[in-house]
ZAMARGU-4260 file (C-alpha; in steps of 0.2 Angstrom, whole numbers, plus 5000, padded with zeros to 4 digits):
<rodrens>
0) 5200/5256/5000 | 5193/5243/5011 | 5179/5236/5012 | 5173/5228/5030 | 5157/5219/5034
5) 5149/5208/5048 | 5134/5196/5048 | 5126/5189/5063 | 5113/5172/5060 | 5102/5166/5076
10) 5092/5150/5075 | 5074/5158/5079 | 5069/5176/5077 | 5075/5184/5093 | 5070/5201/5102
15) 5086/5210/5098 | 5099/5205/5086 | 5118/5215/5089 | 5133/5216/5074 | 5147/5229/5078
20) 5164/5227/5067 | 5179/5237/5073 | 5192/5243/5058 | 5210/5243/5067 | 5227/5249/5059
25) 5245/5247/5063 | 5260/5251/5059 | 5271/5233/5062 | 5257/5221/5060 | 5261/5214/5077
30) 5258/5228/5088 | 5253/5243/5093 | 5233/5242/5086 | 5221/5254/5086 | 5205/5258/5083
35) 5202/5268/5067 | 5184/5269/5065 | 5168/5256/5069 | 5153/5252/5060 | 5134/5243/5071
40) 5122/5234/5065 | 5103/5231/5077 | 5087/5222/5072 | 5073/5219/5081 | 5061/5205/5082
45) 5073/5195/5068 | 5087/5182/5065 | 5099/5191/5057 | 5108/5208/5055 | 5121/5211/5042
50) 5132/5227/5044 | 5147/5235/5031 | 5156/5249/5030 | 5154/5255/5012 | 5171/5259/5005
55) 5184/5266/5017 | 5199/5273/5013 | 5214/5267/5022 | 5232/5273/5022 | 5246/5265/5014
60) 5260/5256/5022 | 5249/5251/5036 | 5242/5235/5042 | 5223/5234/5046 | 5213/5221/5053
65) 5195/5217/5055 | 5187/5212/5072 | 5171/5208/5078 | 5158/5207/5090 | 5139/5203/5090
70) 5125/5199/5103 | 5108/5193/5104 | 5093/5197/5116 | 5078/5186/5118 | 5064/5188/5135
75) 5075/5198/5145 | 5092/5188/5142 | 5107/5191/5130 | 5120/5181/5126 | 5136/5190/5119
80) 5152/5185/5111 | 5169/5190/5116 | 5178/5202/5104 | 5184/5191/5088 | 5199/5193/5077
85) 5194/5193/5059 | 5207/5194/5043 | 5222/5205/5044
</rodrens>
């Protein structure tokens, strides 16, 4: 089982806060990734948003790695951040 979780921290309450974490497996370790199964987390009118995947089961003799992504809206404008590789 694995366990996958994403927290996102902004410096002022915001309109719109955004978490997504993306669970990917493969094979080698080095290629051939894909994306197994995601988890998104959204709050309004705060400064943080957490998100986990409870317990997941994952398969033996692969390889799995976390990524993540997370955005924030405030008046009309949202920043966002490019797709983040986490721990493998």
């Amino acid at each position: 089982y694995a366990l996958c979780s994403g927290h996102t921290l902004t410096h002022m309450d915001c309109d719109r806060v955004f978490v997504r974490i993306y669970l990917d497996q493969s094979a080698t370790g080095t290629s051939g990734w894909g994306n197994v199964n995601y988890w998104t987390g959204e709050a309004f009118e705060t400064g943080m948003v957490s998100v986990s995947s409870g317990s997941y089961k994952v398969e033996r003799n692969q390889y799995y790695r976390v990524q993540g992504a997370h955005s924030v809206t405030e008046g009309g404008f949202t920043a966002t951040s490019p797709l983040n590789n986490g721990l493998r």
